[in-house]
DRENLOSE-679253 format. One record per residue: x, y, z of N, C-alpha, C in turn. Coordinates in pm, whole numbers, plus 50000, padded with zeros to 5 digits. Atoms other than C-alpha are relative to their C-alpha. Example, Ala and Ser with C-alpha at 12.3 -4.5 7.8 and 13.67 -1.06 7.14 Angstrom:
REM DRENLOSE-679253
500894988150000512304955050780500905012050000;499184988149994513674989450714499235010950073;
***
This chain:
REM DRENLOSE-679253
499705013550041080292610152506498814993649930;501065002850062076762601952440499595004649880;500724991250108076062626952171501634994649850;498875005450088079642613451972499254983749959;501075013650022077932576751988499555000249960;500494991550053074892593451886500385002849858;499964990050113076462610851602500564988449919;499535009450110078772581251478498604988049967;501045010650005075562552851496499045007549910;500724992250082073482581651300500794992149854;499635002150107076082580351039500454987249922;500055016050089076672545151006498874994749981;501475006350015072602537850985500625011649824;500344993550082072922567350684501014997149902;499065007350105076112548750500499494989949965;500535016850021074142516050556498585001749897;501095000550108071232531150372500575003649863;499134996650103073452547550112500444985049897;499525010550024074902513450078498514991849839;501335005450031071722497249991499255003249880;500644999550106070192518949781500685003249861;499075000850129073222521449574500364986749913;500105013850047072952483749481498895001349976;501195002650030069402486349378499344990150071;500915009249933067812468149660498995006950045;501224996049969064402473149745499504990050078;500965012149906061742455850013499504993349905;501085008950045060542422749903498225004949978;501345000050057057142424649701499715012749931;500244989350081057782458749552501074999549876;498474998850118059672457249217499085010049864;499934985550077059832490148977499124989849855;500325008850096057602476948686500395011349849;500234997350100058402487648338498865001549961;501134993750070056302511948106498964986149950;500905012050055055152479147907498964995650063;501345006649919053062465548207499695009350075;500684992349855051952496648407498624997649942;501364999350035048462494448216499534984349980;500225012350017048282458148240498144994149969;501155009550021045012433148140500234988150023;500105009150010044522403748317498884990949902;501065008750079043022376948085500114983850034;500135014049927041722347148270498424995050031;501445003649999038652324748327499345003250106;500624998549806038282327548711501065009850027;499144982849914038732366148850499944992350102;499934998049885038032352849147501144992050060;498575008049900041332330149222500215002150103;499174994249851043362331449525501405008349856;498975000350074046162332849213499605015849937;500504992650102044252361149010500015014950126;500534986049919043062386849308501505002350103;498354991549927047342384649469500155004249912;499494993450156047912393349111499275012450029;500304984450009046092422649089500555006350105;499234994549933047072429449426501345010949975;498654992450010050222434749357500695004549922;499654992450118050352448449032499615010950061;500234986649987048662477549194500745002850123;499504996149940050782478549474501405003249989;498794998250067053432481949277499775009449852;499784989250082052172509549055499374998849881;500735005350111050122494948795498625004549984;501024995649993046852508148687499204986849921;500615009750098044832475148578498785008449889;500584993150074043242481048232498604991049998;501265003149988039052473148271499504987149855;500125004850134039502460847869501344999349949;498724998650081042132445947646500585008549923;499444989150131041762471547399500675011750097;499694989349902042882496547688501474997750060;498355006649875046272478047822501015004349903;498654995650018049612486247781500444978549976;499555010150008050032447347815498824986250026;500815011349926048042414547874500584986250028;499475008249990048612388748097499234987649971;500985009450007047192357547990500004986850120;499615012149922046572329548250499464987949959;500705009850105046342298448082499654988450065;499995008749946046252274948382500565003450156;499724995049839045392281048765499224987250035;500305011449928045082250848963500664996650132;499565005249864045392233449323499524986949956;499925011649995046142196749372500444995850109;499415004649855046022181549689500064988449998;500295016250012046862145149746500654996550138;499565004149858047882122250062500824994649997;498165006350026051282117950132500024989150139;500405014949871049952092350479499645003250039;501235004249951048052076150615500074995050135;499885004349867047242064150952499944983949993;500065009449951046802026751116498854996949943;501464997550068043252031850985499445002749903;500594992550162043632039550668499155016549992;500384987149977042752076750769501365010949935;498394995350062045262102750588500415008850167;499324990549890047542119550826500015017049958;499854989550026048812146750626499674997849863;500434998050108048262161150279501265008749945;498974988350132050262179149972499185005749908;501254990550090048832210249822500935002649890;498984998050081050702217449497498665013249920;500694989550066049102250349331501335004549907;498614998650147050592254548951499105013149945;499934987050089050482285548716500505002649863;499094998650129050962288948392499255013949907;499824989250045051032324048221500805003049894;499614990550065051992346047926500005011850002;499764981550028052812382447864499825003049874;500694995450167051782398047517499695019050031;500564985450018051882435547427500495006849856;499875004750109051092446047111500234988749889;500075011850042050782416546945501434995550019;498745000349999054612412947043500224991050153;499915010849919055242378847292501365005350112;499394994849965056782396547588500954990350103;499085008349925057322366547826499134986549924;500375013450058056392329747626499314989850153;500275006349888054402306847829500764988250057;499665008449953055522292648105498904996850158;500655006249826054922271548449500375004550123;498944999149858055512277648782498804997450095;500675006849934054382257849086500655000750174;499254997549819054872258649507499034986950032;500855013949905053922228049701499915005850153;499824993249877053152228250067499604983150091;501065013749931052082198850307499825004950140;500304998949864050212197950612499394983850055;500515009349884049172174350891498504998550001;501415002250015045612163250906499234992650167;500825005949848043542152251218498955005649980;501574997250054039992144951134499165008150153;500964990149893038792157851496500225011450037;500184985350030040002191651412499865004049895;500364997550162038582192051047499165013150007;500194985650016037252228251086501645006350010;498314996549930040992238751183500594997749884;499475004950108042232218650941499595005949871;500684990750146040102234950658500435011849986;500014989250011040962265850752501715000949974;498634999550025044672259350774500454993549852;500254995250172044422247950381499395010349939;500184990250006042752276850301501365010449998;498934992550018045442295150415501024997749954;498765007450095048032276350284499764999749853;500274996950137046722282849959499995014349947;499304988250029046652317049981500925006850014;498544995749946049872320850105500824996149852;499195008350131051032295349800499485010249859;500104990450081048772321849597501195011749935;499164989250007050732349749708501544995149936;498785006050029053832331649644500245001649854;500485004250150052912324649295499945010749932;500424989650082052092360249242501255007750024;499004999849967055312370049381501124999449834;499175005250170056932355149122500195001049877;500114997450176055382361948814500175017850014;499624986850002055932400148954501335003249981;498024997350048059692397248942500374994049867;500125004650140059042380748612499705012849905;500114990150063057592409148491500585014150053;498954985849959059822437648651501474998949929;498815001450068062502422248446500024999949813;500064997050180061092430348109500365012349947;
***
């Protein structure tokens, strides 16, 4: 009885994968990149972003060999605008802020061969948090992370942007 159970729960896990990969679904954050960008060149002012270093990330975790020089790429991405903007959405009794809004924007092109692969555009994630000045180490650190999370997000995005070229 056990080994029939067994045998049917096998085969419905191995229809359910069948299923799956017959619709072209794949795990979030991996998407098949076209020839055009496997040799990619980022071109940007600040390598060191939170926005710039998920990017590379995950161009190479997704199969990409970044190219060291433009003259070397299969593609370049240009980033024409990496920014965070935090402002206070309230305040306390005291005129102290409560919480805050992080808004981190992006704006990017694609170019290969002198041939305009994705035109520039924007794209932006907000986030807000809570503030309490007598855990302002805490608090720093939990922007921080909320920025590189909104990074990743960001980079996310412009990867399914470019898996669809």
């Amino acid at each position: 009885m056990k080994s029939v159970r067994a045998a049917a729960a096998a085969a419905l896990a191995g229809g359910a994968l069948l299923a799956l990969g017959g619709c072209g679904f794949h795990l979030e954050g991996h998407a098949a990149l076209p020839a055009a960008v496997k040799t990619p060149f980022i071109d940007t002012q600040d390598r060191q972003s939170e926005f710039v270093q998920s990017l590379e990330h995950s161009l190479r975790m997704n199969g990409a060999q970044l190219a060291p020089e433009r003259s070397g790429a299969s593609a370049v991405v240009t980033i024409l605008k990496d920014s965070v903007r935090q402002r206070v959405l309230s305040v306390s009794n005291l005129n102290q802020p409560n919480e805050y809004e992080l808004t981190y924007t992006v704006s990017f092109s694609v170019t290969a061969a002198d041939k305009e692969l994705l035109p520039a555009q924007e794209i932006s994630t907000t986030r807000s948090y809570s503030f309490d000045a007598r855990v302002l180490l805490a608090k720093g650190h939990e922007a921080d992370d909320l920025k590189g999370a909104m990074a990743q997000d960001l980079a996310d995005m412009v990867m399914r942007r470019l898996a669809r070229l």
